[in-house]
N, C-alpha and C positions, 0 to 999 in steps of 0.2 A: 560615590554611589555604593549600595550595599554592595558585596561579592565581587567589586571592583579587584583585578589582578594587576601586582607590579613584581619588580622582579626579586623584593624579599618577600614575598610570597613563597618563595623557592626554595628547597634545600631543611625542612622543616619536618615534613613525612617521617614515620618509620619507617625500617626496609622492609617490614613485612607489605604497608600498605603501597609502597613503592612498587613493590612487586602484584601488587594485586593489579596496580594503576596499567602494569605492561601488559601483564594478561588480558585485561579487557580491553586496551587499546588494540592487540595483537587479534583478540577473538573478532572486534568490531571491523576490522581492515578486512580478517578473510569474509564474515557476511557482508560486507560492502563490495570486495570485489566477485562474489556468486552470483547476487543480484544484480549488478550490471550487468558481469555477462549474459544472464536472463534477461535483461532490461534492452540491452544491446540488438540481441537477437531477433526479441520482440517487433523490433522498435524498427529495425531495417527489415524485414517481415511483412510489417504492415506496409512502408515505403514504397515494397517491393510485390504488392498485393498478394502476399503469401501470410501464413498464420504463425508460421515460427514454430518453437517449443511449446508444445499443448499437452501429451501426455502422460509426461513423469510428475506425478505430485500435482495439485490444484494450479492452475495455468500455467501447468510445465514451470513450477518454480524447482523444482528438485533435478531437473535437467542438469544442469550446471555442476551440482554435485555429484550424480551419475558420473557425467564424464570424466571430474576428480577419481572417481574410483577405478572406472577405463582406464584411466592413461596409469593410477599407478599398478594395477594389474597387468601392464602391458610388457612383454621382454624388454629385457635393455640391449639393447644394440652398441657394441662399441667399434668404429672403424679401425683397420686395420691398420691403415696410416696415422691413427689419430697419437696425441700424446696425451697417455692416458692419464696422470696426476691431474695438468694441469683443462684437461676436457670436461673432470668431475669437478673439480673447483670452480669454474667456470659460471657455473647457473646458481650456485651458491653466493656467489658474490656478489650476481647482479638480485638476486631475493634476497640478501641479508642488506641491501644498499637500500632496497623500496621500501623496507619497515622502519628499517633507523632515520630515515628522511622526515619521518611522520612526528618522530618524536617531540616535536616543537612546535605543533601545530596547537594550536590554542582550540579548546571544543567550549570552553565554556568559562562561566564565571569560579569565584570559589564557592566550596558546596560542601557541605557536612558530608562525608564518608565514613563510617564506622565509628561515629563519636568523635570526628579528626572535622577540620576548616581542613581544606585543600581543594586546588586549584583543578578545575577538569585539562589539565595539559600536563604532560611526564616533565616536561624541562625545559627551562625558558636561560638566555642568558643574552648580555648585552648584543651580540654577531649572531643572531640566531636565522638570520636569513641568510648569512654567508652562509652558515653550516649547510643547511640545506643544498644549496649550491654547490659545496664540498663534496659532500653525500653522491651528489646525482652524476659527480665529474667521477668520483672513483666506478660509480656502477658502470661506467663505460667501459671500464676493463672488465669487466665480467663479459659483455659481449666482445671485445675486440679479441682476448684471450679463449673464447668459444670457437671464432673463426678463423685464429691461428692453429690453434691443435685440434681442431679437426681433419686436416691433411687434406680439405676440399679448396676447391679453387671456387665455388659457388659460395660457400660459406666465408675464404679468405675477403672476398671481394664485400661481400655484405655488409661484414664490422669494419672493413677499410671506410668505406660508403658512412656507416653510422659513424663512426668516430669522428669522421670528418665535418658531418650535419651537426652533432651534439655540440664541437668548438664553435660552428659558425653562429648557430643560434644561441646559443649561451651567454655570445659576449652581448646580444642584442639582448635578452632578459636581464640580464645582471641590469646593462644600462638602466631598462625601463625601470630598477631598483632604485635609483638614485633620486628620484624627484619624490619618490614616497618617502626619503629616509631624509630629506630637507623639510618636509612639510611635518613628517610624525617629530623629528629632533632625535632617534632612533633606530637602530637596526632589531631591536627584542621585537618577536610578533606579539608580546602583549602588551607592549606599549605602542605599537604601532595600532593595535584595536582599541585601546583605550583615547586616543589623537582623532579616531570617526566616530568621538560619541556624539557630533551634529551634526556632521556630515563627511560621508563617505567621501573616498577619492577617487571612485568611481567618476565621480562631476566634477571636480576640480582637478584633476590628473588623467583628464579621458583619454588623451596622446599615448601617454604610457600604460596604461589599459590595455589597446588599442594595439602595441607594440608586444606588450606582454601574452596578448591572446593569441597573437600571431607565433609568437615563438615555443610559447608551451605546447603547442603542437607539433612544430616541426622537432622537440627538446622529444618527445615522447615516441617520435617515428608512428604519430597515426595519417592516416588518407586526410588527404591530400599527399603528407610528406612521408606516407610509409619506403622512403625507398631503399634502405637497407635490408629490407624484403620484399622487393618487389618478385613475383610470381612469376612474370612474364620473360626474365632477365636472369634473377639469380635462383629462382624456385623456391627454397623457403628463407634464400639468405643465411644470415648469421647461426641460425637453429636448423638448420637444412639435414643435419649429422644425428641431430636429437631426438629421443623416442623418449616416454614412458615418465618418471617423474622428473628428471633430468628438462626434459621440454613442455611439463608443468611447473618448473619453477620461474621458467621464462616467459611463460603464458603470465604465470601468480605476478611475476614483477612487472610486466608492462603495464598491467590495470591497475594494481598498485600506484603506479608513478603516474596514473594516469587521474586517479585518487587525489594523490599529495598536492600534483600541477594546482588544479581544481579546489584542492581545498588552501593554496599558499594564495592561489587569484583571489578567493574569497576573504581571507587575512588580509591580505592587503590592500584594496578597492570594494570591496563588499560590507566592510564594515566588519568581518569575522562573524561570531557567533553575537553579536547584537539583533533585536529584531528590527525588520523595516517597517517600516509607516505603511498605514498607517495602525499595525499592528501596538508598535511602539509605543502609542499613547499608552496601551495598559501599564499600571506603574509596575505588575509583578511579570513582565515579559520576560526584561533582562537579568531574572534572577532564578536560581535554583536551577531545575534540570531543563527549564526551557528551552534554554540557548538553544540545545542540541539539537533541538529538531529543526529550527532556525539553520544554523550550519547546516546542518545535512542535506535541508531545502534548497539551500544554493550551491551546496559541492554536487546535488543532482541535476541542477540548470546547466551548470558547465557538463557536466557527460552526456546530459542531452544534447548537447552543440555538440560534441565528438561524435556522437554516435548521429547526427543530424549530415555535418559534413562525412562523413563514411557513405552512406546514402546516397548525395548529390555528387560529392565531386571528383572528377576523375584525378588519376594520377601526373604527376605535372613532371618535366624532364627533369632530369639531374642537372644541367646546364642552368635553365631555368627558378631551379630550387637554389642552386647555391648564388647565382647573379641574384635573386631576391633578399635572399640572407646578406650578402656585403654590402653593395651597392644600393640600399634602399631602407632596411631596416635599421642598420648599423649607420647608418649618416643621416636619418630622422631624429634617432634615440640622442645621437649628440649635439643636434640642434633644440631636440626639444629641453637638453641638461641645460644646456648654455640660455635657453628662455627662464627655465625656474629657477636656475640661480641668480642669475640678475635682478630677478622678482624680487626674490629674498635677499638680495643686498640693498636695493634702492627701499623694499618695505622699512629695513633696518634703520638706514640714514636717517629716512625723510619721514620715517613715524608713518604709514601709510599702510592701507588695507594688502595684505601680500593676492587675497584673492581678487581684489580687481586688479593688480598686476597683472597675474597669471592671466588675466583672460585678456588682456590687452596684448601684451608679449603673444597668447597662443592666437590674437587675429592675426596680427599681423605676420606671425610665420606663417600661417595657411593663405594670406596671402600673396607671399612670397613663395611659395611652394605653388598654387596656383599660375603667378606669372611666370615661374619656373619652366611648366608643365608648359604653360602654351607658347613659350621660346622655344622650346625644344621640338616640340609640333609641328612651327612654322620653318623648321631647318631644311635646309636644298637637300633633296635627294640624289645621292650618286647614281649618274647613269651603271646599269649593272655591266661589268665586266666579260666579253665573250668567256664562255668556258674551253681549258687546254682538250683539245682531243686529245686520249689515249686508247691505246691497243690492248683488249684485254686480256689478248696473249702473249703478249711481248715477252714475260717472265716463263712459257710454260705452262702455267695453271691459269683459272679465267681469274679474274680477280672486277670485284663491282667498282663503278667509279667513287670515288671521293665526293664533297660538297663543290662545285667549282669546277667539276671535270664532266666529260659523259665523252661518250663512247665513239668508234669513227664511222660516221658512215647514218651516224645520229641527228635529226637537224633538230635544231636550237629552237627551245618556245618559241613563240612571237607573243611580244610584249605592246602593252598600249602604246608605249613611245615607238616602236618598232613599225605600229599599226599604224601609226602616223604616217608615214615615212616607206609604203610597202616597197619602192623599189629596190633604194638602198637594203634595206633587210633584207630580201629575198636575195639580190645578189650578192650579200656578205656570207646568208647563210651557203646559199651555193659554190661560191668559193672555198669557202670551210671544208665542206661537203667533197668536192674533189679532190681539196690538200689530203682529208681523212683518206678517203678512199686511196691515194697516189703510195700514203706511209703504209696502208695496208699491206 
């Protein structure tokens, strides 16, 4: 196909136009990520039966840039405790991590530039989706090295929190990588886009979709999984220390990264910068400056879903968040490896379609995952444990009980099985009751 891209496409630029190519990738990142934030605002606004940003610029689009100006006119604050080299370095490193991630994101086909054939993407190379992945592991030192040198204990706690979110869902994205890069024969994201010129892996790889959409959230720390700032807990978290452009650049890079996620989900399962059907019929879709707007259509669908779940869903426990991340995403993602490579070894052998494979292999883990589910369901319930009375001054100071424990003097739920049975309960509790009150 015309302006089809491979990876000697690459490497062929002058470095003037090289550099023109960063500049307006660079210019397009910061207007992409102003209008979200306007878009964001809006958008949870309306949710919220409020109007949002209305009166800076034609429907408060200029807002977002205002506030760029606010925050860098604002004092810089630096803590007394803080360590100051590595406080400033810090936001640097997680903004210079959100731009360099971008680099390899494919916008389009190749396109005449300045009298030049080149590629709408800075640099393609065979790992190009490990890079990324590279990219997004170092930016977590920018935040864990914010919450160490700040000499807060709110802020230590935050990037302790994030660091430890960013490993757990990482290893579950990388996975859901693997079934894309059996079926593309690739890790380049432009031959990964050129592998959905009939069909996207959006349909034939929906598991890892599916696993993918789940983790680039929790990968980004937005709501649902913001909890290395949670509000409630550690106050602003990991940026708790930060003022002025220092904590706009940590504003600049979440939305950034929130960008890349969004537009690497779109490379991957979306088909990238090709258009959808049934657009696609046109024969001049996929060519010239089209694409662009194509991609962009769908790097906006996914931050509409961020900004949709921000809206709906409350914050979920840190227990909770990381028992999701091991025990579910992480032994899905390796069951569903183990179905598409079998696919793609028995297609190999037996000369056979790999996509009816795939869908055979993905009934029958769903399943299996279904009879799974309702084994686990029909499991005996432990009768619950009496709780230890304690005293909760035994130490001196009052101290609250533990999960398991409560107080003397306290009497014990009554439970359905309990309710069964009112005499025994009531005399076990009663006895309790006495013991408490005797250790008093």
């Amino acid at each position: 196909m015309n302006g089809t891209v491979t990876l000697e496409s690459f490497g062929n630029d002058p470095v003037w136009l090289s550099i023109v190519k960063v500049l307006g990738l660079f210019v397009l990142l910061v207007l992409i990520v102003l209008f979200t934030i306007w878009f964001e605002r809006r958008v949870v606004g309306r949710m919220q039966l409020r109007i949002g940003p209305n009166r800076t610029g034609p429907l408060g689009l200029l807002q977002t840039l205002m506030d760029g100006v606010k925050l860098a006119l604002k004092e810089e604050i630096f803590p007394k405790a803080a360590d100051r080299a590595v406080y400033i370095i810090a936001p640097l490193i997680s903004a210079i991590c959100a731009f360099m991630a971008f680099a390899v994101i494919p916008l389009g086909p190749t396109v005449s530039m300045f009298g030049y054939q080149t590629p709408l993407q800075l640099a393609d190379f065979p790992v190009a989706v490990l890079y990324i992945v590279a990219i997004a592991s170092i930016g977590v030192y920018g935040i864990v090295l914010s919450g160490w040198s700040s000499g807060s204990t709110y802020s230590l706690l935050g990037s302790l929190r994030s660091s430890a979110q960013v490993i757990s869902y990482e290893i579950a994205m990388s996975l859901s990588f693997v079934a894309v890069f059996l079926y593309a024969g690739s890790m380049s994201t432009s031959e990964i886009v050129n592998a959905q010129t009939k069909l996207w892996f959006i349909v034939l790889l929906l598991p890892s979709f599916m696993i993918y959409a789940v983790s680039m959230v929790g990968e980004t720390n937005r709501a649902p999984f913001d909890l290395p700032e949670a509000e409630s807990e550690l106050t602003g978290g990991f940026h708790t220390e930060y003022s002025s452009l220092k904590f706009a650049m940590f504003f600049l890079a979440e939305y950034i990264n929130m960008v890349t996620v969004s537009a690497l989900a779109t490379t991957l399962f979306l088909g990238g910068w090709r258009a959808p059907w049934p657009i696609s019929i046109w024969s001049g879709a996929n060519e010239g400056w089209w694409p662009i707007l194509w991609f962009l259509l769908k790097v906006f669908t996914f931050i509409f879903v961020f900004v949709w779940l921000r809206g709906t869903l409350p914050r979920m426990r840190y227990d909770q968040f990381m028992r999701f991340g091991w025990k579910f995403l992480i032994p899905v993602s390796i069951l569903w490896i183990i179905v598409v490579s079998i696919a793609r070894y028995v297609a190999n052998q037996r000369d056979l379609s790999l996509t009816a494979l795939v869908v055979i292999f993905a009934i029958c883990l769903g399943v299996f995952i279904a009879v799974a589910s309702w084994v686990n369901g029909r499991r005996k319930v432990e009768p619950p444990v009496a709780p230890k009375v304690i005293d909760p001054f035994a130490g001196g100071y009052p101290v609250p009980p533990l999960p398991g424990q409560r107080l003397a003097g306290e009497r014990t739920p009554v439970t359905v099985s309990q309710a069964a049975a009112p005499q025994v309960a009531v005399g076990e509790t009663n006895a309790m009751d006495r013991e408490g009150a005797d250790d008093a």
